[in-house]
Every structure is written in structure tokens, then in C-alpha cells.
N, CA and C atoms as a LAMMPS dump frame, in Angstrom:
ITEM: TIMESTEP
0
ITEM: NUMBER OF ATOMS
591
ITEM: BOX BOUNDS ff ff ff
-5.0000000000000000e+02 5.0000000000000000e+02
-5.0000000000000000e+02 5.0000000000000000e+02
-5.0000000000000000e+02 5.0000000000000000e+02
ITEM: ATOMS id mol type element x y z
1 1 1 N 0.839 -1.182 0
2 1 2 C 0 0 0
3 1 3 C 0.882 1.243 0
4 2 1 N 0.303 2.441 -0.708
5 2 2 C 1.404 3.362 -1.066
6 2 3 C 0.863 4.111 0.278
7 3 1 N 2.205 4.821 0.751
8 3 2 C 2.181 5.781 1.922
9 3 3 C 1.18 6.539 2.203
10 4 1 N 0.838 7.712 3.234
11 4 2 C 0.528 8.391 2.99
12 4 3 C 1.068 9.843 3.932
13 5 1 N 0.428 10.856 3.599
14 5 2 C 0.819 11.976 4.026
15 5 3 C 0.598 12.923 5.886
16 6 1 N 0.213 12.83 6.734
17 6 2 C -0.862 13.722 7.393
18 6 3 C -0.01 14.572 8.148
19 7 1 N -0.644 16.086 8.104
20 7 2 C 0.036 16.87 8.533
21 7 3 C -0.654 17.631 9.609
22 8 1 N 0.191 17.951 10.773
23 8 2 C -0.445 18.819 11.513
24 8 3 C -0.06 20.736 11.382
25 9 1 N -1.01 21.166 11.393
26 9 2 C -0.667 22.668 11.112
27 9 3 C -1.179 23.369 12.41
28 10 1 N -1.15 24.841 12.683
29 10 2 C -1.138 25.595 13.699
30 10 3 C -0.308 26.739 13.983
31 11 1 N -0.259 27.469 14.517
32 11 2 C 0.677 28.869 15.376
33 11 3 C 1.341 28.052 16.066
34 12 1 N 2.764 28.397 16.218
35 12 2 C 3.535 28.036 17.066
36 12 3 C 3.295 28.087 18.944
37 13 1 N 3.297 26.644 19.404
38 13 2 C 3.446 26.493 20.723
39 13 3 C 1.63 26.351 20.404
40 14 1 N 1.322 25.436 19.171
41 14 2 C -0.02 24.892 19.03
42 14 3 C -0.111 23.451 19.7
43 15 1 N 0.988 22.324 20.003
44 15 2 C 1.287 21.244 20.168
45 15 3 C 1.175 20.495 18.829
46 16 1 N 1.514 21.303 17.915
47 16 2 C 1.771 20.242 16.827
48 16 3 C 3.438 19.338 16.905
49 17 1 N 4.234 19.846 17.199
50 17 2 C 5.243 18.977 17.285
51 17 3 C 5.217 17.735 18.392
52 18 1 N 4.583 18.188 19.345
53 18 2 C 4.206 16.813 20.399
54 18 3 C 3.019 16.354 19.873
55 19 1 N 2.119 16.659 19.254
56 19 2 C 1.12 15.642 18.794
57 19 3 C 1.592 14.792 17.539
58 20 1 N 2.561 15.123 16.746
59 20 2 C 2.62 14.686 15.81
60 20 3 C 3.816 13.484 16.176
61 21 1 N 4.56 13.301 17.436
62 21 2 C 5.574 12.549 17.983
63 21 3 C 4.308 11.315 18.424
64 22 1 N 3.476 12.024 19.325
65 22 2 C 1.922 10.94 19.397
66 22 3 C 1.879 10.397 18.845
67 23 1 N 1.064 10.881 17.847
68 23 2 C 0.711 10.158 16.792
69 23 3 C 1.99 8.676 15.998
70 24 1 N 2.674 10.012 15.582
71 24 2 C 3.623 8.421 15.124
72 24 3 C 4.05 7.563 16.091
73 25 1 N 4.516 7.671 17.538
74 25 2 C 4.486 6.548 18.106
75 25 3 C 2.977 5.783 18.367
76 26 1 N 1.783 6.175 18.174
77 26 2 C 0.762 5.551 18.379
78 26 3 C -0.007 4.575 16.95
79 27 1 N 0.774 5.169 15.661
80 27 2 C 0.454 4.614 14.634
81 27 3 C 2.03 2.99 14.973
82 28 1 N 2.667 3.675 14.797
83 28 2 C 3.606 2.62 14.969
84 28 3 C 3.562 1.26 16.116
85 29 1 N 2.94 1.45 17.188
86 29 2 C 2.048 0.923 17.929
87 29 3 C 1.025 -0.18 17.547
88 30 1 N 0.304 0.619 16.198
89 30 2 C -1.156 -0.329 15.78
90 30 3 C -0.716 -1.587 14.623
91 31 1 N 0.863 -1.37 14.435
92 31 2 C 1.932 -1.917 13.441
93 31 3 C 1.771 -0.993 12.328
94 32 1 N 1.818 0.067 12.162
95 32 2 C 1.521 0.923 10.853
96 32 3 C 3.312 1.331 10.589
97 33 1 N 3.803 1.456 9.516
98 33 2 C 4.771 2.007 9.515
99 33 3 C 4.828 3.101 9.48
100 34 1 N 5.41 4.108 10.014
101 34 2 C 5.482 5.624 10.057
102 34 3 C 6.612 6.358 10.529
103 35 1 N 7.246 7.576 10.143
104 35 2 C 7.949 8.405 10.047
105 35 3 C 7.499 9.889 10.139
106 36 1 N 8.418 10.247 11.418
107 36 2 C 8.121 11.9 11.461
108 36 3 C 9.085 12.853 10.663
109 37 1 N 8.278 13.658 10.242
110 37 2 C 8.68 15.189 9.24
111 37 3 C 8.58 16.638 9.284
112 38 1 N 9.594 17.036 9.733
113 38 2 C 9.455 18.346 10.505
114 38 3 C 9.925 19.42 9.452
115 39 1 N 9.075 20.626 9.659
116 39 2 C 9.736 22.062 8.484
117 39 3 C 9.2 23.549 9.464
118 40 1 N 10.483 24.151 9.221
119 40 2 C 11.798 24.023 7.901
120 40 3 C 12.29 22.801 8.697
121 41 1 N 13.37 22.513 7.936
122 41 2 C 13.883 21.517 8.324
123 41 3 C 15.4 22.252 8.4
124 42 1 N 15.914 22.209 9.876
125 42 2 C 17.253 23.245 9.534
126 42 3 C 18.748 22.952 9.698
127 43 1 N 18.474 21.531 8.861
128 43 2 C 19.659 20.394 8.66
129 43 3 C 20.268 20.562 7.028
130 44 1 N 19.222 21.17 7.097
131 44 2 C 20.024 21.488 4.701
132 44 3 C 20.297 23.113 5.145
133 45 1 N 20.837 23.218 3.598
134 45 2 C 21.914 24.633 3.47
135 45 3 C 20.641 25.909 3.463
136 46 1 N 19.187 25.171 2.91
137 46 2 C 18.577 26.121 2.875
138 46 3 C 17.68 26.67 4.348
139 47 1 N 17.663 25.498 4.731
140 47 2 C 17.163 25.333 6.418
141 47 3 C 17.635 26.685 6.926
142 48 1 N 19.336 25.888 6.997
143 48 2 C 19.691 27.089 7.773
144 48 3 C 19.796 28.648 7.807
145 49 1 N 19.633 28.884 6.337
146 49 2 C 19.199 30.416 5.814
147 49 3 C 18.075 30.771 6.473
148 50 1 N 17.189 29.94 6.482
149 50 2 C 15.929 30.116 7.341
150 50 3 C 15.838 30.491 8.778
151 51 1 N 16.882 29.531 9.339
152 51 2 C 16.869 29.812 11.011
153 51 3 C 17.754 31.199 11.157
154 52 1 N 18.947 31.743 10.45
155 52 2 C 19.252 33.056 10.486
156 52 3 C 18.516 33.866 10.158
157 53 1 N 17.57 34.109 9.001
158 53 2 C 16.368 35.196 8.924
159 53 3 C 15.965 35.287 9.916
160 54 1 N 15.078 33.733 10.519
161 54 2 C 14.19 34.4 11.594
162 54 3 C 14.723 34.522 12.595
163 55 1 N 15.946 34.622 12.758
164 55 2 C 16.67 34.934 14.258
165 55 3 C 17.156 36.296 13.767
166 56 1 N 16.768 36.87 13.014
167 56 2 C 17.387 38.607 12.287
168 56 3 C 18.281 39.042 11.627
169 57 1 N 18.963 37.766 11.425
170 57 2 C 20.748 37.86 11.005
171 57 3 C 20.489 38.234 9.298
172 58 1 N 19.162 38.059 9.13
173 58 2 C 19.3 38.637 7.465
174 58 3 C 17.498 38.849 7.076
175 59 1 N 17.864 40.175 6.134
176 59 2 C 16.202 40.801 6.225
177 59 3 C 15.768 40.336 5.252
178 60 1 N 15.05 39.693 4.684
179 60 2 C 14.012 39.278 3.846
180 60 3 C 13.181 39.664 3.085
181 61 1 N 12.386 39.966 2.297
182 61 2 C 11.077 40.198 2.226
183 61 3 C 10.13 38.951 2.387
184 62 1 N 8.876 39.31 2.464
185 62 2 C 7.935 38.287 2.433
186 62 3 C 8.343 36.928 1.579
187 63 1 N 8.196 37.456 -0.132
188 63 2 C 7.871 36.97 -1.074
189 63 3 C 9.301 36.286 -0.76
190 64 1 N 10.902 36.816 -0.506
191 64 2 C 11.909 35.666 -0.437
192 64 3 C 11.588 34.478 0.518
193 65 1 N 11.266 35.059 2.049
194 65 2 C 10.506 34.016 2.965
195 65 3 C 10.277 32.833 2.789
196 66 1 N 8.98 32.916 2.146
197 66 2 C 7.863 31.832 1.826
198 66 3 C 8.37 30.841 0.752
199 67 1 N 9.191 31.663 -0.662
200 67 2 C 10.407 31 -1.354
201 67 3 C 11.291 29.937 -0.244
202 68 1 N 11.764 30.852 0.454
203 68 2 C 13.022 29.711 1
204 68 3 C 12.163 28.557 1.898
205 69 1 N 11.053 28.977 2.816
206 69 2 C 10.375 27.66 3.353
207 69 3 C 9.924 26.709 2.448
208 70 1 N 9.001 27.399 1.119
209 70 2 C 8.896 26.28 -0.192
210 70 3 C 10.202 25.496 -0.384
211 71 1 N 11.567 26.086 -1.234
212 71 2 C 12.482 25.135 -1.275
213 71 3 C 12.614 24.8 -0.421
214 72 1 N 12.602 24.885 0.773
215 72 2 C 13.411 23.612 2.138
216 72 3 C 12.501 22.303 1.424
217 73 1 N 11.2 22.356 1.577
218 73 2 C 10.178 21.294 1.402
219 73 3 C 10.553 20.666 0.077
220 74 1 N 10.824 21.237 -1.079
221 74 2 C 11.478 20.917 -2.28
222 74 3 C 12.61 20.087 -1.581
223 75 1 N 13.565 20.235 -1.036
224 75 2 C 14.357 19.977 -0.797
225 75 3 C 14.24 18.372 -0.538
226 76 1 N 13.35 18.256 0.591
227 76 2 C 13.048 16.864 1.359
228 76 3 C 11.847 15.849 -0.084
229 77 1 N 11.288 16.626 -0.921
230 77 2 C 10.658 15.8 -1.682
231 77 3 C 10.855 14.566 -2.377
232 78 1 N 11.919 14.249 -2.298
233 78 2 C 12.605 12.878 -2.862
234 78 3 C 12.688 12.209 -1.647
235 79 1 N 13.004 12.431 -0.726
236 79 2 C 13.443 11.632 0.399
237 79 3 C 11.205 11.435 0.549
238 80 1 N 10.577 12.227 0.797
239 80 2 C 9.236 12.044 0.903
240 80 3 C 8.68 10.96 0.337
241 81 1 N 8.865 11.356 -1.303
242 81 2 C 7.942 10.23 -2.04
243 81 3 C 9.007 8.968 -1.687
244 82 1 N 10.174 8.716 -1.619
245 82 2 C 10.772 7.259 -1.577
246 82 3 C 10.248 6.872 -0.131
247 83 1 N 9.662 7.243 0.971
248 83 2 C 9.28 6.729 1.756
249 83 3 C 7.765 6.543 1.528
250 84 1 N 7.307 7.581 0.884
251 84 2 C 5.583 7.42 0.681
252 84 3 C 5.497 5.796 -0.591
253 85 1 N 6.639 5.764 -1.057
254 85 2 C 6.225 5.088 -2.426
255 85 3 C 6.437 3.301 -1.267
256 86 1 N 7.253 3.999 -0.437
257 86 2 C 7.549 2.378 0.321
258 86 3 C 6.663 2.154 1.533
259 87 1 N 5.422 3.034 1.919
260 87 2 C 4.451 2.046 2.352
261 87 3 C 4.046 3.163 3.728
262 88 1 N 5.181 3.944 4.248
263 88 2 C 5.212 4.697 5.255
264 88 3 C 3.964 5.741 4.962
265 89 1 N 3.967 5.727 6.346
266 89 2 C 3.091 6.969 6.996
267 89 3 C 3.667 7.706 7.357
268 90 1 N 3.871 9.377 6.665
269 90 2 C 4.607 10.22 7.117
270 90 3 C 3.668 11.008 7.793
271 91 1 N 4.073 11.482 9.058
272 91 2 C 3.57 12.73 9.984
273 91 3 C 4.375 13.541 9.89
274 92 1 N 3.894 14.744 9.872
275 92 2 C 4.698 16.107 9.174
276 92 3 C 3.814 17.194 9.846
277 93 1 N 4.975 17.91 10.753
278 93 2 C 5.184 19.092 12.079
279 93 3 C 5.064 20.529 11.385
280 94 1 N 3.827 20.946 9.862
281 94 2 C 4.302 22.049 9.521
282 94 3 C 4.134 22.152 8.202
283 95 1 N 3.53 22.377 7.291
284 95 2 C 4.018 21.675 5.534
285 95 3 C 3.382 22.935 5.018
286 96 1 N 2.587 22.515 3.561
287 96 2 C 2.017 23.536 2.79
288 96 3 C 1.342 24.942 3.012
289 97 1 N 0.408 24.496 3.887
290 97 2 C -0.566 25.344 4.417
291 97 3 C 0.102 26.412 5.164
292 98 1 N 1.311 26.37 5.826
293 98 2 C 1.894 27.605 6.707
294 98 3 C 2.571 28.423 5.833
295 99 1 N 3.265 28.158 4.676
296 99 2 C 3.162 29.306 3.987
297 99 3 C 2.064 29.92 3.321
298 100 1 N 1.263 29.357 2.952
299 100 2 C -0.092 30.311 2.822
300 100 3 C -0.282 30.743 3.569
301 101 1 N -0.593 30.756 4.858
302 101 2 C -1.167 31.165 6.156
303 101 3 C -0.424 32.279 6.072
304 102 1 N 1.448 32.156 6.207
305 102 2 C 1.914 33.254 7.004
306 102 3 C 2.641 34.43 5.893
307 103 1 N 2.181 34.054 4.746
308 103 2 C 2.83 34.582 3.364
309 103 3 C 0.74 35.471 3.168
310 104 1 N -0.074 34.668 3.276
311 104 2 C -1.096 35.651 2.919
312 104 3 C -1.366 36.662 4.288
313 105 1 N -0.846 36.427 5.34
314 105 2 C -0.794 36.788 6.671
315 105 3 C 0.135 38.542 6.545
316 106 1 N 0.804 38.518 5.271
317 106 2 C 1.497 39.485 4.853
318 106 3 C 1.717 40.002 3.422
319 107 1 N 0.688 39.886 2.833
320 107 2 C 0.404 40.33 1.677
321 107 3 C 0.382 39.725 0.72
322 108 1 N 0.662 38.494 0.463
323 108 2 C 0.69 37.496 -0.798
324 108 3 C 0.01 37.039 -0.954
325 109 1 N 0.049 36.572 -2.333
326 109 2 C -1.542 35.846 -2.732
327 109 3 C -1.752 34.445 -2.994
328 110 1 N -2.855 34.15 -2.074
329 110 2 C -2.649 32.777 -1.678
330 110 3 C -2.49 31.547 -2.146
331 111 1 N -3.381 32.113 -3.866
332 111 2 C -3.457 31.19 -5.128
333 111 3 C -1.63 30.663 -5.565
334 112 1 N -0.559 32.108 -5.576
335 112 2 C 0.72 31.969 -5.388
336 112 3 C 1.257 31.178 -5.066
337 113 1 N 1 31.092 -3.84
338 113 2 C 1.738 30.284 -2.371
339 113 3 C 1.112 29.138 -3.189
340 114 1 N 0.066 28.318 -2.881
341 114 2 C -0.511 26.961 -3.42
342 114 3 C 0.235 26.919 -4.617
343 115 1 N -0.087 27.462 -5.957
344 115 2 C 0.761 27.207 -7.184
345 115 3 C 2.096 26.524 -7.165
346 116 1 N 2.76 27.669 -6.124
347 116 2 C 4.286 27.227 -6.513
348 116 3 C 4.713 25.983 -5.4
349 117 1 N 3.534 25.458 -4.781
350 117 2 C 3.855 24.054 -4.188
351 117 3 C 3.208 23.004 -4.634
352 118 1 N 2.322 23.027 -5.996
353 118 2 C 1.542 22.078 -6.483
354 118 3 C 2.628 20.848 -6.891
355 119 1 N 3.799 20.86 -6.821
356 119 2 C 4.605 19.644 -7.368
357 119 3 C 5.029 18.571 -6.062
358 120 1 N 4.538 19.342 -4.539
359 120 2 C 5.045 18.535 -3.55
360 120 3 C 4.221 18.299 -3.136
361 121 1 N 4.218 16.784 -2.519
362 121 2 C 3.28 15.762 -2.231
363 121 3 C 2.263 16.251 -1.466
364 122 1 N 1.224 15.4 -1.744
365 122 2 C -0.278 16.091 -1.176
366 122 3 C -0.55 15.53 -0.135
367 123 1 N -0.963 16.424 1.395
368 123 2 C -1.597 15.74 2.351
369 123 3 C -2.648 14.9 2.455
370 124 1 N -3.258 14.35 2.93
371 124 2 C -3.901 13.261 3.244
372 124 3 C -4.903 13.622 3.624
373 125 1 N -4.644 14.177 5.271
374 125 2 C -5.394 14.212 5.832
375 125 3 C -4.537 15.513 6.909
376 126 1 N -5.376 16.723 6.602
377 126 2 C -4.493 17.723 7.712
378 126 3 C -5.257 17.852 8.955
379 127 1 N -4.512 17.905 9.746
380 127 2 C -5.412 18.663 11.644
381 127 3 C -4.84 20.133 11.875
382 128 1 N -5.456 21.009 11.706
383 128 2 C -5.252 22.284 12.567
384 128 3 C -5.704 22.098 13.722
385 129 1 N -4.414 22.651 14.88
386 129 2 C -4.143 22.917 16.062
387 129 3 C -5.131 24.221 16.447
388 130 1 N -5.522 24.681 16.592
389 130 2 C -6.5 26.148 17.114
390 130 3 C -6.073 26.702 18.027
391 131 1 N -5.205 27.412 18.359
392 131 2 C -5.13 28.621 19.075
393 131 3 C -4.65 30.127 19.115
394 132 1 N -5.203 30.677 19.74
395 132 2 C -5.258 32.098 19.94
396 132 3 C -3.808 32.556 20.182
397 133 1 N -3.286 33.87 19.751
398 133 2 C -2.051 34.105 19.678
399 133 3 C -1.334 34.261 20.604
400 134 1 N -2.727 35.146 21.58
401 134 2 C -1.924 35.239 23.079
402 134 3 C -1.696 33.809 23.829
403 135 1 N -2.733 33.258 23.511
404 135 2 C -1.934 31.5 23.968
405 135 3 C -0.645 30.663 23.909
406 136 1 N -0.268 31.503 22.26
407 136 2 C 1.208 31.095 22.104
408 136 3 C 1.988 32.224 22.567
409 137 1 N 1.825 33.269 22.724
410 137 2 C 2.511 34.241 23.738
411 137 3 C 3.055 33.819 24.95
412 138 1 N 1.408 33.06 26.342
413 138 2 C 2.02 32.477 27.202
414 138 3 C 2.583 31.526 27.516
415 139 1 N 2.594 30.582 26.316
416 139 2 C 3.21 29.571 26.236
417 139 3 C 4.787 29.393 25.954
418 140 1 N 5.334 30.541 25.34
419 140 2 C 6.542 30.744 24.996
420 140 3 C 6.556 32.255 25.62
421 141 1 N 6.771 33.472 26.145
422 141 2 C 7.227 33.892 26.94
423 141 3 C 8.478 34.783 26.459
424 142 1 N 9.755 33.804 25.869
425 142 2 C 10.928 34.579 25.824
426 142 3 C 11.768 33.754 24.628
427 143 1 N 12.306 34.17 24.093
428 143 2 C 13.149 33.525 23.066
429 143 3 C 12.448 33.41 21.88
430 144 1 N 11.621 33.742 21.48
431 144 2 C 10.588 34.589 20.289
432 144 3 C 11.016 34.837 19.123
433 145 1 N 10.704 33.612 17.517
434 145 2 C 11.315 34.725 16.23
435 145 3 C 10.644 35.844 15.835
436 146 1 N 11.063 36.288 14.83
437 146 2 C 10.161 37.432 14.53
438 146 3 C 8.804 37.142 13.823
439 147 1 N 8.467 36.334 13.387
440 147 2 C 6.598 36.188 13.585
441 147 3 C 6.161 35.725 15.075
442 148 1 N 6.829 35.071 15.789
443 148 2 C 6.025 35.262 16.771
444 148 3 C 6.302 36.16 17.598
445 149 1 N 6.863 37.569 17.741
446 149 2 C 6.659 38.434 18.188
447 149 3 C 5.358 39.373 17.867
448 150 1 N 5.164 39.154 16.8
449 150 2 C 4.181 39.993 15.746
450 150 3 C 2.261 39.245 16.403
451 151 1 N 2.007 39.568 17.314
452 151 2 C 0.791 39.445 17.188
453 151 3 C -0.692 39.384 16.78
454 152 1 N -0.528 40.781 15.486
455 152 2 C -1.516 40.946 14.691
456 152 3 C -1.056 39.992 13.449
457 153 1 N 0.373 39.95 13.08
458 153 2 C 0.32 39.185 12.074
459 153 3 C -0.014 37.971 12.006
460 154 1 N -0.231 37.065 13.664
461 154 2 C -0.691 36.027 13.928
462 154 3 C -1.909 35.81 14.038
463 155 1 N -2.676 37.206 14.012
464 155 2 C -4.283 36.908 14.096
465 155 3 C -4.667 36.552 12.972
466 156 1 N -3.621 37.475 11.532
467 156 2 C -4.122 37.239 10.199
468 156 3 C -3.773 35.546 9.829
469 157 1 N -2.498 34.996 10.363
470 157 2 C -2.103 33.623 10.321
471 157 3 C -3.319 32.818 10.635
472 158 1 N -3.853 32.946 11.475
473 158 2 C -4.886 32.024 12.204
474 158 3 C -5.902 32.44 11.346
475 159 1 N -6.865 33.336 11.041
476 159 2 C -7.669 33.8 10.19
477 159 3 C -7.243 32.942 8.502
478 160 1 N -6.082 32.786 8.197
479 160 2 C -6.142 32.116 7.03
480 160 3 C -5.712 30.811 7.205
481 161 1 N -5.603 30.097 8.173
482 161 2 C -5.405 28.513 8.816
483 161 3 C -6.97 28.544 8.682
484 162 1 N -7.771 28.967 9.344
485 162 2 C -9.241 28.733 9.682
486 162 3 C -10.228 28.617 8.519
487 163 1 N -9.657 29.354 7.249
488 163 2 C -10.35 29.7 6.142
489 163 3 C -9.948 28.323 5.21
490 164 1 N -8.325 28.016 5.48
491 164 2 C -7.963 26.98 4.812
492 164 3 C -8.842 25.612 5.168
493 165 1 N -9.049 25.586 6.219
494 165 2 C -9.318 24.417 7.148
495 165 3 C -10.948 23.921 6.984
496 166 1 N -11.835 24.98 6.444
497 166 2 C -13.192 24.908 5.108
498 166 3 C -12.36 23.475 4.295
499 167 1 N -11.607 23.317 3.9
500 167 2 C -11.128 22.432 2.606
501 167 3 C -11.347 20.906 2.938
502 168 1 N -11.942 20.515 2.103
503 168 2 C -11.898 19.347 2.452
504 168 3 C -10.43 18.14 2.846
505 169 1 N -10.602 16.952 3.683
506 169 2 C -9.022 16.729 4.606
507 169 3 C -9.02 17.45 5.693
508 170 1 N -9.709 18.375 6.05
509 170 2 C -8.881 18.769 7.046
510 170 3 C -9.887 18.986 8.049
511 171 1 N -9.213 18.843 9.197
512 171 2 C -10.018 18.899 10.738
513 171 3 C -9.568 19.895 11.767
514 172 1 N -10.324 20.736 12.182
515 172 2 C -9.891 21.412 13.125
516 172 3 C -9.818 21.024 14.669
517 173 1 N -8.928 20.985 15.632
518 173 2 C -8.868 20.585 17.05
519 173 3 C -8.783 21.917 17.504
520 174 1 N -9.129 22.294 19.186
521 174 2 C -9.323 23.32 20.059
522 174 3 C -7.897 22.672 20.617
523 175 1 N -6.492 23.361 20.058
524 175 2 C -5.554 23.296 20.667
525 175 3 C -5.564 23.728 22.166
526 176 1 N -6.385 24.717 22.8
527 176 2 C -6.352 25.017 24
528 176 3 C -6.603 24.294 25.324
529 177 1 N -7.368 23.32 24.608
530 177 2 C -7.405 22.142 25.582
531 177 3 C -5.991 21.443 26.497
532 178 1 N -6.594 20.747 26.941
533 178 2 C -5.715 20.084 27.767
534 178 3 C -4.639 19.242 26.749
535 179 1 N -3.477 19.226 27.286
536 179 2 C -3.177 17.904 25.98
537 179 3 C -3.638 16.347 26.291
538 180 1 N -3.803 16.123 26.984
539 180 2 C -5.017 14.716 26.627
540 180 3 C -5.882 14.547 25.792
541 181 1 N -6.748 16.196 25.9
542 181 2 C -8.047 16.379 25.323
543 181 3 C -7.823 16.394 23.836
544 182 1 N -6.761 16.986 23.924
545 182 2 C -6.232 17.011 22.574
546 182 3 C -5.935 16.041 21.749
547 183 1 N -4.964 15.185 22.225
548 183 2 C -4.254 13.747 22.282
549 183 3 C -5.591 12.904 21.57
550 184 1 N -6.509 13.003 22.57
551 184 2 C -7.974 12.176 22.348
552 184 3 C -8.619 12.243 20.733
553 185 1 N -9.03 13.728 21.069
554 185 2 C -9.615 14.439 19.505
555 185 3 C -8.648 13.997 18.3
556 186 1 N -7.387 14.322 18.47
557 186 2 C -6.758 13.606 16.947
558 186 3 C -6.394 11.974 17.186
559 187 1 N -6.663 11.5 17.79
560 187 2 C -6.706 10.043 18.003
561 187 3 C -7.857 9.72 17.255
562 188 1 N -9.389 10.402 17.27
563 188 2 C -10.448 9.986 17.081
564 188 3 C -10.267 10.491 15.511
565 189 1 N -10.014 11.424 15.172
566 189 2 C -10.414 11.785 13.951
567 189 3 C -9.111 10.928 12.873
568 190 1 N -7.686 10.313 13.354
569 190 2 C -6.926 9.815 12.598
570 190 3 C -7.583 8.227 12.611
571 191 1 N -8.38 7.48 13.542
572 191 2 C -8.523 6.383 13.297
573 191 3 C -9.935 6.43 12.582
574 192 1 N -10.79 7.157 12.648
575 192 2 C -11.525 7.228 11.507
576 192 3 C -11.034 7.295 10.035
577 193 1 N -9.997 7.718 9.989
578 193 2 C -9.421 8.308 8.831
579 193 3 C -8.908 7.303 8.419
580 194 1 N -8.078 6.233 9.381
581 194 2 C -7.378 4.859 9.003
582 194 3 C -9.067 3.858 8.87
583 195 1 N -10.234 3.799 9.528
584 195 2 C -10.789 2.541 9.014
585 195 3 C -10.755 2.423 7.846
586 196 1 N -11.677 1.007 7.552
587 196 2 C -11.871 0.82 6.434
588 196 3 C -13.137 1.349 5.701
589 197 1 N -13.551 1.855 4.665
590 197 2 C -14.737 2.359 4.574
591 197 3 C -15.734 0.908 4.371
């Protein structure tokens, strides 16, 4: 059976990186094969251009931004499909949808953003994380890149996660919950997603 994709999306300090560690140890668990996938990813040359922008060391514009998070993902697309083509379940901490989110979140157009990622592999099945900005405010506190300092630009982020999340695939969770509660809700909506019809 060919792989498949599912991604969790959200504002940072949504628990997508611990739900998505869940998840794959809980798919791997049911004997499913699976693999976690995190972006940017800031182990390639382009990664790391990434983690110096958003730490300030180099100014950007938008439109370069959303470019360099697209190529990172370019980047990993071979390594993707040779695991999707071999049977794996990839869980993935972050993918398509956040540059739309945080590229239309600042003036770009969203049709753009989608276009110039139509060649990398298609999710499955996405979960948005849901929360409010000041949530990821108190949740992180200090050590802050520069979108998440930006509060309004995170309202527009979330405003176009929420609009995306209309699309069919995709499920929204009340990240604010507890993480159990949480834990629970994408438990329920991924094993629906795995029965059989």
C-alpha cells in the first residue's frame, strides 16, 4: 500500500510537534509504519538560511521568505515520495498550508503560495491545532522569532489557517485544551481516517 501523508498545522506552541511525535508513536504501535517530518527543516543549506532570517541575522522580504520555506520542502521531496512510495506513513510538524497562512498573513496571494507548491506531495489528511495568539505568547514567553513576536500578524495567520481548514481533509482541534483532550480528539479523527470504509 502506497504511503501516505498527514500533517499537523497551527501557530507556534499549538502542540503540533508533540502531537505529531503521538501520533507516530501511536500509529507505529497499531503496526503501521510511520515516520516523522518536521519544516523548515534546519539540517540542509537552505534550512539554515531560514533559522538566520528568523533569528534577524538577514532581512528578507515576504515573497523571499515563503520561497526559502517552499524550497526547504522541495528539498526533502525525494526523500518524501521514496518513503511514501515504500508504504510509510509520514507525519509532518508544519508543511504547505503555513506558507499560505503566514505569506497571505502578509500580503501574498494565496493562489501563489498553493501554485508554486503544487509539485510537492499532497496531504492526506491535515489537523489544525486552534489557538489564539496570546496563547502562544504564554506559552513561549521569551526567546521569540520574529513572527512570533508579531501578534496581529498572527491573528491574520490564524484567520487564514481557519479559512484553509473549510477544505476538504482537514479537521480542526481546540488546541487550548488540555493535551489529553487534545491527544484524544486527533486520536479519534486519525482512526476514523485509518478505518476501512
Amino acid at each position: 500500500m502506497p504511503g501516505k501523508l498527514i500533517v499537523f498545522e497551527g501557530l507556534d506552541q499549538s502542540g503540533k510537534e508533540t502531537q505529531a511525535q503521538e501520533l507516530r508513536e501511536r500509529l507505529r504501535n497499531q503496526g503501521h509504519r510511520a515516520r516523522l517530518v518536521s519544516f523548515p527543516d534546519y539540517g540542509t543549506s537552505i534550512g539554515e538560511e531560514i533559522a538566520r532570517a528568523l533569528q534577524g541575522e538577514r532581512d528578507y522580504g515576504p515573497e523571499v521568505m515563503q520561497l526559502l520555506f517552499i524550497a526547504n520542502r522541495y528539498e526533502r521531496k525525494p526523500a518524501m515520495e521514496h518513503w511514501m512510495e515504500g508504504g510509510l506513513i509520514l507525519v509532518c510538524d508544519r508543511y504547505r498550508a503555513s506558507s499560505i497562512a503566514y505569506g497571505e498573513a502578509q500580503g501574498l496571494a494565496a493562489t501563489w503560495l498553493a501554485d508554486t507548491q503544487q509539485f510537492l506531495p499532497q496531504p492526506a489528511l491535515t489537523i489544525l491545532l486552534d489557538i489564539s495568539p496570546h496563547t502562544a505568547l504564554t506559552r513561549k514567553a521569551v526567546g521569540r522569532d520574529r513572527y512570533e513576536r508579531d501578534l496581529q500578524l498572527l491573528e491574520r495567520v490564524r484567520e487564514s489557517y481557519l479559512r484553509q481548514a473549510t477544505q476538504p481533509g482537514w479537521h480542526v482541534v481546540n488546541g487550548e485544551q488540555p493535551k489529553p483532550a487534545v491527544s484524544e480528539a486527533v486520536t479519534q479523527i486519525v482512526d476514523a481516517w485509518l478505518a476501512p470504509a
